[in-house]
N, C-alpha and C positions, 0 to 999 in steps of 0.2 A: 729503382727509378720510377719517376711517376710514372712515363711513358709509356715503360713498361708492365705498368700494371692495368691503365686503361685497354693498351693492347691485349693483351692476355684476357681480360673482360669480355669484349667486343668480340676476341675469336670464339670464348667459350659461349658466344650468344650464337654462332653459326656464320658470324662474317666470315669473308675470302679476301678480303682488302683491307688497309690499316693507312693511313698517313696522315703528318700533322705538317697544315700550311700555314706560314705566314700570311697574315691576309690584309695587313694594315695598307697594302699599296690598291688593294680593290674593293677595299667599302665601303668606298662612296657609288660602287655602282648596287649597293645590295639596296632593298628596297624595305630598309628602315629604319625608326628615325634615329638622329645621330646621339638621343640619350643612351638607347639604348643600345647601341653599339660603340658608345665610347671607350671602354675598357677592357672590350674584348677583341684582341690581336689577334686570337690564335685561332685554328678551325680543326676540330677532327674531320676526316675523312671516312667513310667507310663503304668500302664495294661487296654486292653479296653478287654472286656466278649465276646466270640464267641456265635452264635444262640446256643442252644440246640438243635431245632429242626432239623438243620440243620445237624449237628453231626450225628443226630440218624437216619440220612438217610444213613450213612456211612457205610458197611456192613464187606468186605472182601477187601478193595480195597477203594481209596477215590474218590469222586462224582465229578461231572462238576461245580453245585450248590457249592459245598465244597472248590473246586478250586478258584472262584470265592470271594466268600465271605471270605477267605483267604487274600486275593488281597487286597478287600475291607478293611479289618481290618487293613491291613499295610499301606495302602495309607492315613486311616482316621487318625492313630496314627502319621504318618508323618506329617500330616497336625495339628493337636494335639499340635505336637513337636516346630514346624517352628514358629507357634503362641505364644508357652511358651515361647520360645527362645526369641523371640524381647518383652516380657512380661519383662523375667528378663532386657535385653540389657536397656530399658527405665529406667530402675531402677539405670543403669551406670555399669554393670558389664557383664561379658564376658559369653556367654552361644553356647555351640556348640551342633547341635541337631545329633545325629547320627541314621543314617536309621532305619525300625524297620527290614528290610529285603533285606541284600545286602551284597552279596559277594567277598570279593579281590581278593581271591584264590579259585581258581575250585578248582583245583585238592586236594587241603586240604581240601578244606571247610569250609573255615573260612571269619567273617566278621571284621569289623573294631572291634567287642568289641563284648565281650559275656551280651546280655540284662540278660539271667537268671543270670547270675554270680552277677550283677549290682542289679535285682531285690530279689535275695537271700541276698547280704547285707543291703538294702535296709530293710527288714524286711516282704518282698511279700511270702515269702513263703521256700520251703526247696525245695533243689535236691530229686527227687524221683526214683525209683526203673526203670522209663521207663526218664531217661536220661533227665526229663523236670523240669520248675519250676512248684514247688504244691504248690496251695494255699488252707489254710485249709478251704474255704470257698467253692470255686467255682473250684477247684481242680487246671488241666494244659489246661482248660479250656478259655485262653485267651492268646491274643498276648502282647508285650510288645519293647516300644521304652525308649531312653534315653537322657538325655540331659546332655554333660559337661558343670561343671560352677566355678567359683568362687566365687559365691556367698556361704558366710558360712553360709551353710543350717544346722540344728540339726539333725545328722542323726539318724535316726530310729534303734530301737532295730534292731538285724539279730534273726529271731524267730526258735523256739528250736520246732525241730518235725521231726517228720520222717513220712510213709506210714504203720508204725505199721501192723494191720493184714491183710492191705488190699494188696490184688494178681490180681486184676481186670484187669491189662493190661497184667499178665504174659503170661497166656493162648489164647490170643487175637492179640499177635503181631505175623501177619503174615511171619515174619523173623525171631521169636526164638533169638531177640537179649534181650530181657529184661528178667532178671534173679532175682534171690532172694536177691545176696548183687547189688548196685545201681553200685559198683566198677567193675562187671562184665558185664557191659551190654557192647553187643558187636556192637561197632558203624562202624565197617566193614558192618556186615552183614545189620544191618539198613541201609548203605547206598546203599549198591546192591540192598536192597529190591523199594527204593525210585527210583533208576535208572532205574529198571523194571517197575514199576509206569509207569516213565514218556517216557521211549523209548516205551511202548505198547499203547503210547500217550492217556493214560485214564487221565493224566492230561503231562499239560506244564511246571511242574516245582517238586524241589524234596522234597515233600510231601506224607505225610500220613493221618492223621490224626485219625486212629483206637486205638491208646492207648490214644491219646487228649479224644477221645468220653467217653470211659475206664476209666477216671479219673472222676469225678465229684465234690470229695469232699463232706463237709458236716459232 
């Protein structure tokens, strides 16, 4: 099966995540234009695992190390991506790799496509309580890039769960933005908290990573 061989690809590149989403119910929210996502329904998914240890050096505020290995993770998923990409294109079909990490809009804060939206129909995991994808395995614990395609891939269950008793990141997020329903968290205040971050130049970009640590899964 094709599925199966893109899969097989992608792992032997280093991924930890794999899923194929149907995505024709949310392209009109991707940010581009509708020639060129006319014909392509389909989305790979792909999650690479961030350090642990790394994480746990993360305290009140996130790390230079943290900063860094961020970077890493996105560069390596892109690279991941660009690879799948000309994987399916050989096979005679159309595959567009989308950043794991790239902005159109400052001032919104929006990228070409939302990965967790892509990685939640995908079957990677559920919206959780701190505004991230949870995976029940390794938690929000990983980054995540996407590839359009027209290749009719079998898309993946979308998996039924929620963050049930777990409150781990509520007390932890130095912003007061993640709440008890996932519908409240307040992504104003997440974002001022990020832009504090990075104007006190403890890192170069708008990051956190104190409820990613927070999550674990399992």
């Amino acid at each position: 099966m094709l599925k199966d061989e893109v899969r097989y690809f992608v792992f032997g590149l280093g991924a930890d995540l794999f899923g194929i989403a149907d995505i024709r119910a949310i392209k009109k929210d991707f940010h581009f234009s509708d020639e060129i996502l006319k014909d392509l329904d389909y989305a790979v998914c792909i999650g690479l695992r961030l350090s642990g240890a790394i994480l746990e050096g993360i305290k009140d505020a996130p790390t230079k190390i943290y900063y860094h290995h961020y970077r890493q993770a996105n560069m390596m998923l892109d690279g991941i991506a660009f690879k799948a990409a000309n994987f399916i294109q050989e096979k005679g079909f159309k595959a567009l790799p989308v950043p794991a990490s790239q902005i159109v809009d400052w001032e919104k804060q929006t990228a070409h496509l939302s990965h967790k939206k892509i990685g939640e129909l995908a079957g990677l995991g559920f919206i959780g309580r701190n505004n991230l994808l949870v995976n029940p395995k390794i938690g929000a614990r990983f980054r995540l890039v996407s590839i359009l395609t027209n290749l009719p891939l079998e898309p993946d269950k979308i998996f039924k769960g929620d963050c049930g008793s777990c409150r781990a990141c509520i007390s932890v997020c130095p912003a007061g933005a993640i709440k008890e329903k996932k519908e409240d968290f307040g992504h104003i205040k997440c974002y001022e908290k990020l832009k504090e971050f990075r104007d006190k130049k403890i890192v170069d970009q708008f990051i956190c990573g104190i409820c990613v640590k927070a999550c674990k899964g399992g």
